[in-house]
C-alpha distance (Angstrom), angle and dihedral (degrees) to the residues before:
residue distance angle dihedral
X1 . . .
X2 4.22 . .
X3 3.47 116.8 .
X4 3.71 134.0 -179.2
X5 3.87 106.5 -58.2
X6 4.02 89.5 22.5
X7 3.84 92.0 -101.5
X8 4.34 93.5 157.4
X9 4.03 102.0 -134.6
X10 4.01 130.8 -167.0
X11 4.21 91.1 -0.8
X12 3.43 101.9 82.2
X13 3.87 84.2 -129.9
X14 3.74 88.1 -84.2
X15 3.82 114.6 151.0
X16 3.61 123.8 -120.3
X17 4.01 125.7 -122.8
X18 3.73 97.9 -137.7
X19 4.03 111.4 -158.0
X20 3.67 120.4 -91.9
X21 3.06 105.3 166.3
X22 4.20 130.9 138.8
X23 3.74 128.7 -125.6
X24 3.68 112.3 -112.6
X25 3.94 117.6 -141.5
X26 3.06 120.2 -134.8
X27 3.96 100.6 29.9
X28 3.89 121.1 -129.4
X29 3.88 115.6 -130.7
X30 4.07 129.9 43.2
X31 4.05 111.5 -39.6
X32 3.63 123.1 -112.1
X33 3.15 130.1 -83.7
X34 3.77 155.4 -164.9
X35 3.87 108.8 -97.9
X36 4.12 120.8 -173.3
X37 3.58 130.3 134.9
X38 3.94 113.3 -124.2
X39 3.99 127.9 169.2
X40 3.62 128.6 -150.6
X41 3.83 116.7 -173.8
X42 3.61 93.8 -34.6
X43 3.85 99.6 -37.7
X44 4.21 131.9 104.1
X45 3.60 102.3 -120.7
X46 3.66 90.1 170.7
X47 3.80 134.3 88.7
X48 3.40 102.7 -110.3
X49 3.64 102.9 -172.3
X50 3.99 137.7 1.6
X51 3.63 97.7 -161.2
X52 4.17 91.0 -88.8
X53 4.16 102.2 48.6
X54 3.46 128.3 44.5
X55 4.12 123.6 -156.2
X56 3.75 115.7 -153.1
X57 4.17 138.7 152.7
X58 3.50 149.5 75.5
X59 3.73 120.0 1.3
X60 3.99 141.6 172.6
X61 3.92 102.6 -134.3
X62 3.71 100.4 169.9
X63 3.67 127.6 28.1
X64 3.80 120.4 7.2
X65 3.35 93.4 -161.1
X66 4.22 99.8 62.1
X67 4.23 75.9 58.5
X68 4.07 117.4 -143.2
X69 3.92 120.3 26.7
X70 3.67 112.5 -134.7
X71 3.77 118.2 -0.6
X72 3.50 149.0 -64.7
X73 3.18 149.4 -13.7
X74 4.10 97.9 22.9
X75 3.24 126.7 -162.0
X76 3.90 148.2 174.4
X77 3.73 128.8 -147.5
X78 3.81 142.7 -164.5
X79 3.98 117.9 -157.7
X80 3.90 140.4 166.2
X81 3.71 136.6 155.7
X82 4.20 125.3 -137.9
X83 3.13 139.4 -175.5
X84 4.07 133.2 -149.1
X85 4.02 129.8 -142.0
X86 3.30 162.1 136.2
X87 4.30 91.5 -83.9
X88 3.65 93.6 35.7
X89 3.98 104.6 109.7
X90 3.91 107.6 152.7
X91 3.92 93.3 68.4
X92 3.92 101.6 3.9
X93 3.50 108.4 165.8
X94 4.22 102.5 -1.1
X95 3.67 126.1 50.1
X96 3.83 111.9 -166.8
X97 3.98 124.1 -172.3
X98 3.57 124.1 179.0
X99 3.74 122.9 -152.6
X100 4.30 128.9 -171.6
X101 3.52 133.3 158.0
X102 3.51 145.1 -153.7
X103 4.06 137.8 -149.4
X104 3.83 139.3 -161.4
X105 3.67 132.0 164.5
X106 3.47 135.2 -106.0
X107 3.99 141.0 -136.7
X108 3.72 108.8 8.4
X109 3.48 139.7 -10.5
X110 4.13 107.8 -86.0
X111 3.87 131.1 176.9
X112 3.08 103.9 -105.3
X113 3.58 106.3 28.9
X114 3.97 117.1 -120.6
X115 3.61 99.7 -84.0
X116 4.04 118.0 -99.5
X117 4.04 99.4 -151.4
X118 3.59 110.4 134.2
X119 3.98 117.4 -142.7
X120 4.15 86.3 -155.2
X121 3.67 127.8 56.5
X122 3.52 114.3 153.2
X123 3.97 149.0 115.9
X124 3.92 123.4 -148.9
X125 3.70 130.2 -149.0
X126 3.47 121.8 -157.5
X127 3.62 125.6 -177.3
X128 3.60 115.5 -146.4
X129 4.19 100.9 176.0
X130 3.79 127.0 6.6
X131 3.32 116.8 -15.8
X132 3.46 148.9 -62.5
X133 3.97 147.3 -156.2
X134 3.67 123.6 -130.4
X135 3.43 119.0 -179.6
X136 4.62 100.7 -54.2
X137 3.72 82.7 -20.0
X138 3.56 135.5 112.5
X139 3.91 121.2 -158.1
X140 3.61 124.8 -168.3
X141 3.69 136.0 -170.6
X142 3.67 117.6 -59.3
X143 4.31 87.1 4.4
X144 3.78 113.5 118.2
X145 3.91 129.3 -160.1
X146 3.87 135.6 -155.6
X147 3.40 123.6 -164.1
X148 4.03 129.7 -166.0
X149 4.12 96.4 -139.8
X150 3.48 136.9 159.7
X151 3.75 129.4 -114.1
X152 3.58 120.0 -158.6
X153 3.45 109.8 -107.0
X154 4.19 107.9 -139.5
X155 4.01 128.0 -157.5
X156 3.41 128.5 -110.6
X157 4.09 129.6 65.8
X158 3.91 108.9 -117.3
X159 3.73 129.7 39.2
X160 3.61 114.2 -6.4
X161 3.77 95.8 172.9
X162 3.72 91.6 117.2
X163 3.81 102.8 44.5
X164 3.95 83.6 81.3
X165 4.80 93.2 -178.0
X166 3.84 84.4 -150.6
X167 4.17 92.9 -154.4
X168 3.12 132.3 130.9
X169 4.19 91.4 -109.7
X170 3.70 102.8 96.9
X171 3.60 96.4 20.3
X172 3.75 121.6 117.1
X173 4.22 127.6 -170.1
X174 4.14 117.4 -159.8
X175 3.79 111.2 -170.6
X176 4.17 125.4 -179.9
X177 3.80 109.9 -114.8
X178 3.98 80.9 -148.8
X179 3.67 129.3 27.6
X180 3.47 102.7 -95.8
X181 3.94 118.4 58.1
X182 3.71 148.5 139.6
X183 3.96 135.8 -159.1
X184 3.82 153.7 166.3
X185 3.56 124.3 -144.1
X186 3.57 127.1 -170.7
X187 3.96 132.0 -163.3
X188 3.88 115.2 -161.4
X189 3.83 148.1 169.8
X190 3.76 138.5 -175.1
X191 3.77 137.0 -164.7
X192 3.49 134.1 178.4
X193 4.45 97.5 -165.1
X194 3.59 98.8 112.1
X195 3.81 99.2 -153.0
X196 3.94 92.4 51.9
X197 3.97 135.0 87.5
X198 3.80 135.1 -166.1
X199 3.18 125.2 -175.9
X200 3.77 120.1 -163.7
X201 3.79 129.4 -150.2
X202 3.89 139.5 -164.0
X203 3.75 146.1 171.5
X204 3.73 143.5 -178.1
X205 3.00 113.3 -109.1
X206 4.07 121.7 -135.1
X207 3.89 123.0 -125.1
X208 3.79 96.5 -116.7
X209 3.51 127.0 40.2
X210 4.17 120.6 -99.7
X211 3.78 121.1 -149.4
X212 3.69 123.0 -19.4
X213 4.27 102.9 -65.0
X214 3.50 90.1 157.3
X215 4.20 96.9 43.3
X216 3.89 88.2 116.5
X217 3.68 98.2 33.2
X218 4.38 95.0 112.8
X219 3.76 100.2 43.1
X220 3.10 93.0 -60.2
X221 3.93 108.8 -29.7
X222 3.98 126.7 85.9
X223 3.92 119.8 -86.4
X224 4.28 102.1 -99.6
X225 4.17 115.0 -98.3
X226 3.47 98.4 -119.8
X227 3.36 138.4 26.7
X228 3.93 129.9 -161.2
X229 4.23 119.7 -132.0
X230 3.84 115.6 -168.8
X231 3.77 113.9 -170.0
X232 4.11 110.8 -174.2
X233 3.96 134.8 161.5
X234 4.16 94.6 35.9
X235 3.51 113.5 176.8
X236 3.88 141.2 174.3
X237 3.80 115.3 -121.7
X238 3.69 104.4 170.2
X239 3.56 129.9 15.2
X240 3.92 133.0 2.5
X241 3.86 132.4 -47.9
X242 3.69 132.4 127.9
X243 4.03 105.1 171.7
X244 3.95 113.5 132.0
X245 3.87 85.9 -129.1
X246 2.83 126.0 130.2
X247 4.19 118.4 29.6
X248 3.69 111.4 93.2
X249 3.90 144.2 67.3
X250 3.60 121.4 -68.5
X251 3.80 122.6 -173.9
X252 3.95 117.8 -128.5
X253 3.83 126.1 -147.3
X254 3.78 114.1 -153.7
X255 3.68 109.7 -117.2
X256 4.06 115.6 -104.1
X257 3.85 102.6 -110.2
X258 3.79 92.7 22.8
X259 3.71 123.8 103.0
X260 4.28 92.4 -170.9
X261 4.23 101.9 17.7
X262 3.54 114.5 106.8
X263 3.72 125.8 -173.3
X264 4.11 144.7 -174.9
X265 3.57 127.5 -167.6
X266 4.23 113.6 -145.4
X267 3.00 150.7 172.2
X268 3.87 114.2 -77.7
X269 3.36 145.4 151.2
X270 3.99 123.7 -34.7
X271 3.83 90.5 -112.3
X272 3.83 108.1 57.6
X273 3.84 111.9 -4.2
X274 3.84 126.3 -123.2
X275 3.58 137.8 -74.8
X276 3.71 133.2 -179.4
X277 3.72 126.8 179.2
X278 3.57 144.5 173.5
X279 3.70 112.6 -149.1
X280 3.95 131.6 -177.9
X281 3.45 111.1 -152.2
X282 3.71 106.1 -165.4
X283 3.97 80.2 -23.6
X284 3.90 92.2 -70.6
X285 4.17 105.4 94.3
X286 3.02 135.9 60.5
X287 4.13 119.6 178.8
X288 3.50 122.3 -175.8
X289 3.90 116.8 -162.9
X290 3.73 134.4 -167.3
X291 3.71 136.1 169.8
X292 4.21 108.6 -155.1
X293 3.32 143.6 172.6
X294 4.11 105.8 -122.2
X295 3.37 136.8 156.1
X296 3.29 123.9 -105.4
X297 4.06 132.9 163.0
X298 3.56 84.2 0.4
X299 3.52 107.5 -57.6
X300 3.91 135.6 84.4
X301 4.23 106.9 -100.9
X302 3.64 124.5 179.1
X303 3.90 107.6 -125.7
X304 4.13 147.4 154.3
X305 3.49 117.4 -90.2
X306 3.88 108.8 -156.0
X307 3.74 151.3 -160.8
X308 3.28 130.4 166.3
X309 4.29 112.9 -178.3
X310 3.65 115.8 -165.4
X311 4.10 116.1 -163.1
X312 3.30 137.1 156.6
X313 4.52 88.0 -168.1
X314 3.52 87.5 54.6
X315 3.92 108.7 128.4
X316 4.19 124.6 -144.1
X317 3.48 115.1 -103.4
X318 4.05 94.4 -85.7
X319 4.02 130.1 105.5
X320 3.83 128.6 56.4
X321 3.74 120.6 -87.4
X322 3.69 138.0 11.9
X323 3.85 95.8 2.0
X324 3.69 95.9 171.2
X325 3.73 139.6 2.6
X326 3.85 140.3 174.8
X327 3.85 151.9 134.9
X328 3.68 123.3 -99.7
X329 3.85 141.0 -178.1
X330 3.66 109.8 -124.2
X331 4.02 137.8 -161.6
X332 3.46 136.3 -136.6
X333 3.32 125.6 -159.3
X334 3.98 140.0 -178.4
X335 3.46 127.6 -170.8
X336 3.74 126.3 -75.9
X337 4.33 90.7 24.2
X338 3.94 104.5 129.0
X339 3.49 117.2 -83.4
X340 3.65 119.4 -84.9
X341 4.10 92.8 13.6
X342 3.59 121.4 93.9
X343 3.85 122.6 -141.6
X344 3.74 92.5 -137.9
X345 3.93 132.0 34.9
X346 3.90 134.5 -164.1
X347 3.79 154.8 132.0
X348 3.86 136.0 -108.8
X349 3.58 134.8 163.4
X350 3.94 120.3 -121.5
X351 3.85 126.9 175.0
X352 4.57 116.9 -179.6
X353 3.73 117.7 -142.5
X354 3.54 137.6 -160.6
C-alpha cells in the first residue's frame, strides 16, 4: 500500500502479479447450471448442485397446506468456492454469479396473503487465499464480508429455475487483486411467515456469452455490443485531487450473459487493474467505477473513482444516438478514508451513445 511520502507499509514491498489471463471458448469441464433446492410432496425436484454451487435450506416435504416444516426463521442459501490463476481460463480474472428468487403461498387462499418480506438479504465473501475485490471492497485471507443485497424477485409460483432475469440486480463479480486467489461466496434469505416459501436460485456464469439470451431484449432486437461513455467538464468541489481521469470517451462492451451490463477494462493501478461499467439495473442506474492513481496530500495513491446516477428517465440500452445523458456528483476515494466517505468530491457531465 502507498501512503503519503511513499513509505510501502504491511506488503513487504513485494509486487503483485495482476491477472492476465484470456477467456477460453468453449470451456472445459461440466457447464453451468441452475442450482435451487425445491420440494414437492416430500421429494427434491431441484438441482441441488452442478459441481460449482450448492442449494440448501428450509423446505416443506409433506403437506403444503400445514405451511413451513420445522420452525423459524427459514431460510435458503446459494454457496460455491473458486479459485484464481495462472491456468484458470474459463473465468480468469472475473467470477460472476447470479442469484433470483421466487415465492408462493402456502395452506389456503387468505386475504391478505401471508406476507413475503424476508428478514435476511445478504451475500458473503470470504477470502480463503490472497485477496479479492468485491464491489469497493477489499477481502483478504481469513477476512469475511456480508452484504445486505437484493435479489430479484421473479413471477410465477413453482419452479422458476428457467426464468433466468439476466440483470445486473442479483448479480455479483469477485476479481483477485493479485493473480493468485481463492473465495466463497454465499447468497441467502430468511423468513419467518410460516405459510410462505422461497426458493432461491444461482449460477455461474461463463466468460463468453452462449446462444442469443438477450435476442429479444429491445422490442424485439438484441441490446447493441458496445456502447460509447463521454465524461467532460470534471471538476473538484471539495477536497484534493488533481489526476487527468476521468474526462473523455470510453468504449463499453456489453457483458456476456447480460442483456443491459456494459463493461470496459483500463488501465488502473499496479495492484488490481481497472474496471469501468455502466450497468442498468431495472434500467434506472448507472455506476461508473474506476481505480486510479491520483494525487492526493502530495503523494500518488491508488483509489476508486465513483459515480453512482440515479434516474427514473433513464432509457435501456436500445435506440441509436444519445440514449441517455446527465450530470452527476462523483467520489473519490483512496485507501484507508472512512468507509462510506470519499476523500475527494466533484461534478462532471456524462451522456452514453449508441
Amino acid at each position: 500500500m502507498i501512503l503519503g511520502g511513499g513509505q510501502c507499509q504491511k506488503c513487504k514491498c513485494v509486487p503483485c502479479d495482476p491477472c492476465e489471463q484470456e477467456c477460453t471458448e468453449p470451456h472445459t469441464g461440466d457447464a453451468y447450471e441452475v442450482v435451487y433446492t425445491h420440494y414437492s410432496l416430500g421429494v427434491e425436484i431441484g438441482n441441488t448442485t452442478d459441481g460449482y454451487l450448492t442449494a440448501s435450506g428450509s423446505r416443506d416435504e409433506d403437506d403444503p397446506y400445514d405451511g413451513m416444516d420445522g420452525s423459524s426463521p427459514w431460510y435458503q442459501q446459494v454457496e460455491g468456492g473458486f479459485s484464481f490463476g495462472p491456468s484458470v481460463t474459463r473465468n480468469p480474472c472475473t467470477v460472476r454469479v447470479s442469484f433470483w428468487r421466487s415465492t408462493r403461498t402456502l395452506g389456503p387462499t387468505v386475504f391478505p396473503p401471508p406476507a413475503a418480506t424476508l428478514t435476511v438479504s445478504k451475500v458473503t465473501v470470504s477470502c480463503t487465499a490472497g485477496r479479492v475485490r468485491f464491489g469497493e471492497n477489499i477481502i483478504a485471507e481469513g477476512e469475511s464480508q456480508d452484504f445486505t443485497v437484493t435479489f430479484p424477485l421473479v413471477a410465477g409460483t413453482g419452479d422458476q429455475s428457467a426464468d433466468d432475469p439476466r440483470t445486473s440486480e442479483g448479480s455479483f463479480s469477485v476479481t483477485p487483486v493479485c493473480r493468485d486467489a481463492s473465495f466463497s461466496i454465499t447468497a441467502r434469505i430468511e423468513w419467518t411467515t410460516s405459510n410462505r416459501l422461497h426458493t432461491l436460485y444461482g449460477i455461474v456464469r461463463e466468460c463468453y456469452e452462449e446462444g442469443t439470451p438477450c435476442a429479444e431484449f429491445c422490442d424485439g432486437d438484441p441490446p447493441p455490443d458496445v456502447l460509447y461513455l463521454t465524461i467532460s467538464n470534471a471538476a473538484t468541489t471539495i477536497g484534493e485531487f488533481d489526476g487527468t481521469f476521468p474526462n473523455g470517451t470510453y468504449v463499453l462492451d456489453r457483458v456476456p450473459g447480460f442483456c443491459a451490463a456494459y463493461l470496459a477494462n483500463l488501465d488502473g493501478c499496479a495492484q488490481g487493474g481497472g474496471e469501468a461499467s455502466v450497468n442498468w439495473e431495472l434500467f434506472e442506474h448507472v455506476v461508473f467505477r474506476q481505480p486510479i492513481i491520483a494525487t492526493f496530500l502530495g503523494a500518488p495513491v491508488c483509489g476508486n473513482f465513483t459515480f453512482d446516477a440515479l434516474d427514473t428517465d433513464l432509457h435501456p440500452p436500445c435506440g441509436t444516438g444519445v440514449i441517455a445523458s446527465g450530470s452527476i456528483e462523483w467520489g473519490w476515494y483512496p485507501p484507508g478514508t472512512e468507509s462510506g466517505v470519499p476523500a475527494a468530491i466533484g461534478t462532471l457531465d456524462w451522456e452514453i451513445e449508441v
